[in-house]
C-alpha positions in Angstrom: -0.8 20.5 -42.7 -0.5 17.6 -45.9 -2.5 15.1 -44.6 -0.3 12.1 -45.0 2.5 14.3 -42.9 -1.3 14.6 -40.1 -1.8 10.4 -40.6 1.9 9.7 -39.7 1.9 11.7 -36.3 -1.5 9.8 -35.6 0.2 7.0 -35.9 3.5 7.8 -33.7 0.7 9.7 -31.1 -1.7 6.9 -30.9 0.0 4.3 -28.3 1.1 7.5 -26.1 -2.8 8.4 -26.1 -4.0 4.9 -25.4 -1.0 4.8 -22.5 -1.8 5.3 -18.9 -1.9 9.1 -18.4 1.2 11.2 -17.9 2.6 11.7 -14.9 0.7 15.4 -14.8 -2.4 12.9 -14.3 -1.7 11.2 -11.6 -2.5 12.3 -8.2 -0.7 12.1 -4.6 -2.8 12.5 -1.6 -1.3 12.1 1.8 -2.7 9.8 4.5 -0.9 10.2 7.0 2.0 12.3 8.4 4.4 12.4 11.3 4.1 8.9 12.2 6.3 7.7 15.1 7.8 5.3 13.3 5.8 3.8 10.5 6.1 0.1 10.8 3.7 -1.1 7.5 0.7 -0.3 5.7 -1.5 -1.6 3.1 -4.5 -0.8 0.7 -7.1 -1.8 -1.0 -10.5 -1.0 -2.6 -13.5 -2.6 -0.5 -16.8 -1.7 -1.5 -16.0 0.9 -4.0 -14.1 2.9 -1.7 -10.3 3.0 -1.3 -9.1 1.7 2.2 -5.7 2.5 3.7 -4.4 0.4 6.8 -1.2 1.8 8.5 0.3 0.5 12.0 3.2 1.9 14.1 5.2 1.6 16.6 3.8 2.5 20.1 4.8 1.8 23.9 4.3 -1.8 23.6 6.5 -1.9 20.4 3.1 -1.9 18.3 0.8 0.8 18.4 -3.1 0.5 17.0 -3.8 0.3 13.7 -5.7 3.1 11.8 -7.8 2.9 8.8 -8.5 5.6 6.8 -11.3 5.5 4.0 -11.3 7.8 1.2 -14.1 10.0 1.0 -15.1 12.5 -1.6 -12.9 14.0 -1.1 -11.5 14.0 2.8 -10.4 11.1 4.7 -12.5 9.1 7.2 -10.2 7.9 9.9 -10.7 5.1 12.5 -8.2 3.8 15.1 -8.9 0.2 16.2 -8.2 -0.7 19.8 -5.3 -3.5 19.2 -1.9 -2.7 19.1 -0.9 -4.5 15.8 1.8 -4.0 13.4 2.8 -5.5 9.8 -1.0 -4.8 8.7 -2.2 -6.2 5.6 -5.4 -5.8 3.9 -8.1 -8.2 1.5 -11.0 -7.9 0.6 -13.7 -10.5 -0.7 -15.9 -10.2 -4.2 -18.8 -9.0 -1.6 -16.5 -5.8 -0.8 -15.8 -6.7 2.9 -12.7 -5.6 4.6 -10.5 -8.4 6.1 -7.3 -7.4 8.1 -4.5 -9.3 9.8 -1.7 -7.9 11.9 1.1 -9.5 14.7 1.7 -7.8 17.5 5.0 -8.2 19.8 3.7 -11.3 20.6 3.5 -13.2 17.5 -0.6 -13.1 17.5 -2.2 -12.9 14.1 -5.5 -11.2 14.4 -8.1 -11.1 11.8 -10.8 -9.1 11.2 -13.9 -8.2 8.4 -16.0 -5.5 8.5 -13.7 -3.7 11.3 -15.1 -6.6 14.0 -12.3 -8.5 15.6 -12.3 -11.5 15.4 -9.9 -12.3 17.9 -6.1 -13.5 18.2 -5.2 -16.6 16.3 -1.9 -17.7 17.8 0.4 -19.0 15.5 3.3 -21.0 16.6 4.5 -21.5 20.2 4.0 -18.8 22.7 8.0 -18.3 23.6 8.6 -17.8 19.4 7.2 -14.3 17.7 7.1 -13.7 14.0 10.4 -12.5 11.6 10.2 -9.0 12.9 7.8 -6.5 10.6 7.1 -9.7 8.3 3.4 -9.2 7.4 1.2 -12.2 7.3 -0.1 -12.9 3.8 -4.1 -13.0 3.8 -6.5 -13.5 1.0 -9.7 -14.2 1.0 -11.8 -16.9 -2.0 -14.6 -16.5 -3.7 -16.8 -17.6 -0.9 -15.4 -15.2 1.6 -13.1 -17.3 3.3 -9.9 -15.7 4.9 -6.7 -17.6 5.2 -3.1 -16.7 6.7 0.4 -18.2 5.6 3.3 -16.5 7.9 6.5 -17.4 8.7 6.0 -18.8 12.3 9.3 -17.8 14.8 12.0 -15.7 14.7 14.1 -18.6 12.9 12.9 -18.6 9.8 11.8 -22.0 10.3 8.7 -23.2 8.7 5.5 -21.9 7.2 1.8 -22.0 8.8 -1.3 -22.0 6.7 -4.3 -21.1 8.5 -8.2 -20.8 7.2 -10.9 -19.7 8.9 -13.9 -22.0 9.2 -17.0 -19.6 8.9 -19.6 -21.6 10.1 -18.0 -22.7 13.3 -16.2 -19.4 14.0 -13.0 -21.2 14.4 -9.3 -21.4 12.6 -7.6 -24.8 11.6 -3.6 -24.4 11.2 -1.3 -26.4 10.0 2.7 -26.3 9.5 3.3 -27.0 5.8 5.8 -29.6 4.6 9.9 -28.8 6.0 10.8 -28.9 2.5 10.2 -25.1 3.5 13.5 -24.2 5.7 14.9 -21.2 6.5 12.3 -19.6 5.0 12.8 -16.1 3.8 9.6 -14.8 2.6 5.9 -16.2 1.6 3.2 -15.5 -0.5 -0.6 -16.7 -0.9 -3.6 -16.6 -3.2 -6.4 -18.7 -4.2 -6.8 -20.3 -7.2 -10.2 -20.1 -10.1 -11.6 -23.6 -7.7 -10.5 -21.6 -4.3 -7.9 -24.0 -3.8 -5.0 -22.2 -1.8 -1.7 -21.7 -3.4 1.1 -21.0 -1.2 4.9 -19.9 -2.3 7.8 -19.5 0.0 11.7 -19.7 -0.6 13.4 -23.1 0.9 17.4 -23.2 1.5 19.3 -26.1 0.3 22.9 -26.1 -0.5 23.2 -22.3 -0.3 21.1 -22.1 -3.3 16.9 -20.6 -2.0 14.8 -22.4 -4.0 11.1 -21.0 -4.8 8.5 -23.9 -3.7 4.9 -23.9 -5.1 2.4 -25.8 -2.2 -0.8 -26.6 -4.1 -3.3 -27.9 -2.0 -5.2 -30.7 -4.4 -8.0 -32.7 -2.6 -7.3 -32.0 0.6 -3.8 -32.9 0.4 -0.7 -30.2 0.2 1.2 -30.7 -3.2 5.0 -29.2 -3.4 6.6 -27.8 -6.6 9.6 -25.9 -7.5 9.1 -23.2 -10.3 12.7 -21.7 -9.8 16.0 -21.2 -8.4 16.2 -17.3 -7.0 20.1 -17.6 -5.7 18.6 -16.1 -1.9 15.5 -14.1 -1.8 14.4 -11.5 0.5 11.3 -9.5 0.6 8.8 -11.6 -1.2 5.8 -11.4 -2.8 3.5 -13.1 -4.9 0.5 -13.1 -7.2 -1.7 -15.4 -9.3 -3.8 -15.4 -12.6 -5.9 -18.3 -14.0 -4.0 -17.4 -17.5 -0.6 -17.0 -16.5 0.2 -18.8 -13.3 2.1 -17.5 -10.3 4.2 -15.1 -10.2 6.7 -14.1 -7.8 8.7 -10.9 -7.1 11.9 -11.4 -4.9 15.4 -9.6 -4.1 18.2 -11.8 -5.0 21.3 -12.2 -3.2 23.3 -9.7 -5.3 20.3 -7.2 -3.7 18.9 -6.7 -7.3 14.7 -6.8 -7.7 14.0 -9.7 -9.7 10.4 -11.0 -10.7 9.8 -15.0 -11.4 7.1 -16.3 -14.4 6.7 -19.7 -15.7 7.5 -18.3 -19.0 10.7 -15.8 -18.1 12.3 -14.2 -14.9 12.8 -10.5 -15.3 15.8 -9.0 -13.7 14.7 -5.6 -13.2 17.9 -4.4 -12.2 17.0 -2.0 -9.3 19.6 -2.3 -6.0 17.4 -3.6 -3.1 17.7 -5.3 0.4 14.6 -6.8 1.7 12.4 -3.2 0.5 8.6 -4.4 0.6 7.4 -4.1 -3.2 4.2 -5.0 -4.3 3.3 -7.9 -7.1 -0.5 -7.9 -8.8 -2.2 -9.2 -11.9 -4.3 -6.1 -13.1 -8.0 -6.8 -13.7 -7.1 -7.4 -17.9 -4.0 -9.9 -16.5 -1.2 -7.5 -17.0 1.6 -8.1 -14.6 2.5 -4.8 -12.6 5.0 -4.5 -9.6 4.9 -1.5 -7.4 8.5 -0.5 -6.0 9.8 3.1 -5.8 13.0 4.1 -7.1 16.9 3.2 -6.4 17.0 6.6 -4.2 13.5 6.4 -2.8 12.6 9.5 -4.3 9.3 8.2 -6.5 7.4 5.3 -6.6 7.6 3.2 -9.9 5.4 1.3 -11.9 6.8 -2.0 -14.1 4.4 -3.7 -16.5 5.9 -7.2 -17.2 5.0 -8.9 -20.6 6.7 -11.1 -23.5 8.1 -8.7 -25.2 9.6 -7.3 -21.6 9.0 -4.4 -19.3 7.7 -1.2 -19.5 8.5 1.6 -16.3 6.6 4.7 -15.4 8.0 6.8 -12.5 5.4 8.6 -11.0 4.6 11.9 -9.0 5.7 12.5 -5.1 5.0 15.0 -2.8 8.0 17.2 -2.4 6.9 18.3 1.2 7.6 14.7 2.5 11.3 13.9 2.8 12.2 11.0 0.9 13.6 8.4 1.0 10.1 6.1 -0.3 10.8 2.7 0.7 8.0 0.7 0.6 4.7 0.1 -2.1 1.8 -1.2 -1.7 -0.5 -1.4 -5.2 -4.3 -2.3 -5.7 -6.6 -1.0 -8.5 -9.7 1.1 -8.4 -13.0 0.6 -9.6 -11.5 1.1 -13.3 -9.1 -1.1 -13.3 -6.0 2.0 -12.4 -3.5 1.1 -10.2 -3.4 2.5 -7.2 0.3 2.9 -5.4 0.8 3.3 -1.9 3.6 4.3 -0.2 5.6 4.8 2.7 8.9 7.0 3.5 10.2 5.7 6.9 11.1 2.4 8.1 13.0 3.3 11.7 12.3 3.6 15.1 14.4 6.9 15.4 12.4 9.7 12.9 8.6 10.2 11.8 7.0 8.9 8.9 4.4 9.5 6.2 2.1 7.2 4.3 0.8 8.9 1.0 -1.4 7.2 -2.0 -0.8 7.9 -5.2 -3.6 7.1 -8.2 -5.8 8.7 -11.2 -9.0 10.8 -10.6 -8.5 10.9 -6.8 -11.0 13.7 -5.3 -8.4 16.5 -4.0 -9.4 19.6 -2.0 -8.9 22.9 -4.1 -6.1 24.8 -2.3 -7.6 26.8 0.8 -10.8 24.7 1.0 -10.4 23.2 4.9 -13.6 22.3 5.0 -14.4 20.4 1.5 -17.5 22.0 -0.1 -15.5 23.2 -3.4 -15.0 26.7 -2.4 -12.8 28.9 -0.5 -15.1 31.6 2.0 -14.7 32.7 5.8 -15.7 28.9 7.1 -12.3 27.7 5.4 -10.4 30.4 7.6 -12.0 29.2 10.8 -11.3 25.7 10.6 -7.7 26.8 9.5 -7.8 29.8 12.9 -8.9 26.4 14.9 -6.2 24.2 13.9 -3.5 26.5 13.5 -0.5 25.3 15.0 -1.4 22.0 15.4 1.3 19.1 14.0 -1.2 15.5 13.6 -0.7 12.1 12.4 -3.7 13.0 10.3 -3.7 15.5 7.5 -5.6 18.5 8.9 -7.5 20.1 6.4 -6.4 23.3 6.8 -2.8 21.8 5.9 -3.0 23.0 2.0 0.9 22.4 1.7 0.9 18.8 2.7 4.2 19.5 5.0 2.3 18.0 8.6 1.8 21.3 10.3 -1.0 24.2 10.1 1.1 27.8 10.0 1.4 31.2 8.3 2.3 29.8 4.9 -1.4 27.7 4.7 -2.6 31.3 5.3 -1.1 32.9 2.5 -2.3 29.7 0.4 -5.8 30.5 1.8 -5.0 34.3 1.2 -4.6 33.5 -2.1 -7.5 31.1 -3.6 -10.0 32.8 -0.8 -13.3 33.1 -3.2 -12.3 30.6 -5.4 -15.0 28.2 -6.4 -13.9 26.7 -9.7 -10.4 25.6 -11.0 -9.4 29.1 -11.8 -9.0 31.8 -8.7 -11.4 35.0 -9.6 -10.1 37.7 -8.1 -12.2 39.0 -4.9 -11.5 41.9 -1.9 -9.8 40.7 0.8 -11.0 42.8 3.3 -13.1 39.7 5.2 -9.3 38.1 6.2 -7.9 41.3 7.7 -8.9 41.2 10.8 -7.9 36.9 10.8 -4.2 37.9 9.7 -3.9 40.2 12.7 -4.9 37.4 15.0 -2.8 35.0 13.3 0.4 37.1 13.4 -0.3 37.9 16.9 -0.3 34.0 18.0 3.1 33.6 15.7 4.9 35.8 18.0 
């Protein structure tokens, strides 16, 4: 090839090579399957390790909270003994896990390390929270968790709450009414850990988004832009570039705030949780999914406008997708989270989707990166079985061990690298006959 012809294709090549990978690269791992009715869920990386918080509904409208840690490469699941929904998740520069949740009774509990802390009541007792309207934590440099939630079911005011961690006990207090019919809130700490909270105030029909700064010791109110109604907020800082806001307007289209522009990212939504971040080299990302729920999207925001990567989902779970949640691993990749039901009347899934994940070859139940005899008896002892939790011996991802995990079993079995080697089959015969027998 002339060599000037080889310098130009360099040239048009080299920003698609130094792009995040294709969507061939990215990798969806499911969390969890047949939910009764997925309420929220949230993640984050804590210690290294990728953390997944979901809650559900339950007899008591909330059912507990499960976290599930991502091993190398299964999950690690625990269920915590509060019934809590709209979970949310931080974590401190240490790498310990804080939590918050409501439950039907408008508590906010907090938690690090997985040990309750107990119920911090916001509010009076007779008024619960915006239904499914997750409390907005974040913890500062020192390891300090606060809370800002909207307080009763009439959108009516906003509660900051931090958590004294020599005395072991929370201070609230209601923020200014220039917050009124509040519609959504967001909170982070600034580069001096001074808390920054944002929420939407309605004046004259026109929602207003309102900057509290809290500057020696005293709350400080700001309005950085008019957002014409705004549902489904949320919010992020950087030293560099400020605060950012992501919010759907009232003609239901995704919009995201900047001191230096607004970008109107033209996507139809009502209220749909998205997710707003400042990646660890300041690059503005939102996490959303698509206008038919189908994938989960990527926007990178910058001056010279927005960039948009769909990316991979798992066609065994029934769309719609209709919420995100993003975080970024240990280098710097996001990390997308998302969820495909938002009702009381049909099952849900909750399924992360990121680079480099650790994935089970097909037919390995068991995790030790190759497919023998053991794989078929964990899949012979599960078989059947519909869970919340992946089983392992669910190779399809479609919530339920049957024959067609089998055949996927039946067709890696002696596998041990990323390319099946052929190998007699004998060893399963005698499983398949069992197998067909309890499929009658």
């Amino acid at each position: 090839m002339d060599r000037h012809l080889t310098g130009r294709l360099l040239l048009v090549l080299l920003p698609a090579l130094l792009a995040w990978p294709a969507s061939a690269d990215w990798v969806v791992r499911p969390v969890a399957l047949n939910l009764p009715a997925l309420v929220s869920a949230d993640v984050v990386v804590s210690g290294g390790q990728i953390v997944v918080g979901y809650s559900t509904t339950g007899d008591s409208r909330y059912a507990p909270t499960t976290l599930a840690r991502l091993g190398d490469p299964l999950w690690n699941y625990q269920q915590l003994n509060q019934n809590i929904g709209a979970t949310t998740l931080a974590t401190d520069p240490q790498g310990r896990l804080y939590m918050a949740g409501t439950n039907s009774q408008g508590i906010v509990y907090v938690g690090q390390d997985l040990g309750m802390w107990g119920g911090l009541q916001i509010g009076p007792t007779n008024q619960s929270f915006v239904p499914f309207a997750s409390p907005r934590l974040a913890v500062n440099s020192r390891g300090v968790p606060a809370i800002v939630t909207m307080s009763n079911a009439s959108y009516g005011s906003v509660v900051y709450s931090q958590f004294n961690v020599p005395t072991g006990t929370w201070a609230s207090e209601t923020l200014t009414t220039k917050f009124a019919n509040v519609f959504g809130c967001g909170l982070a700490f600034d580069e001096n850990d001074q808390p920054i909270v944002t929420a939407t105030a309605d004046a004259n029909q026109m929602t207003t988004l309102v900057t509290s700064r809290k500057v020696e010791g005293a709350w400080m109110n700001s309005t950085v832009g008019q957002a014409d109604m705004a549902w489904g907020m949320s919010m992020a800082y950087d030293h560099d570039r400020g605060v950012a806001v992501a919010y759907v307007n009232a003609a239901e289209t995704l919009c995201v705030w900047t001191a230096s522009q607004t970008y109107n990212l033209g996507v139809p939504r009502y209220m749909a949780p998205h997710s707003l971040a400042f990646d660890p080299s300041g690059q503005l990302i939102l996490a959303d999914t698509d206008p038919d729920g189908h994938h989960p999207v990527l926007t990178t925001m910058g001056p010279a406008g927005t960039s948009t990567q769909t990316l991979p989902a798992l066609p065994s779970i029934p769309s719609p997708w209709i919420f995100a949640s993003l975080a970024f691993d240990a280098q710097g990749r996001p990390l997308v989270l998302c969820g495909n039901q938002f009702s009381f009347n049909a099952p849900g899934a909750v399924a992360l989707v990121g680079q480099d994940l650790p994935v089970l070859m097909p037919g390995d139940a068991n995790g030790d990166d190759k497919v023998t005899f053991d794989d078929y008896l964990v899949l012979e002892a599960d078989f059947g079985r519909t869970s919340a939790t992946p089983d392992r011996a669910d190779f399809n991802m479609d919530g339920k061990v049957n024959f067609d995990d089998y055949l996927i079993l039946e067709a890696n079995f002696g596998r041990t690298t990323a390319v099946p080697e052929p190998v007699t089959m004998a060893i399963l015969a005698a499983g398949l006959g069992l197998l067909s027998r309890r499929r009658r």
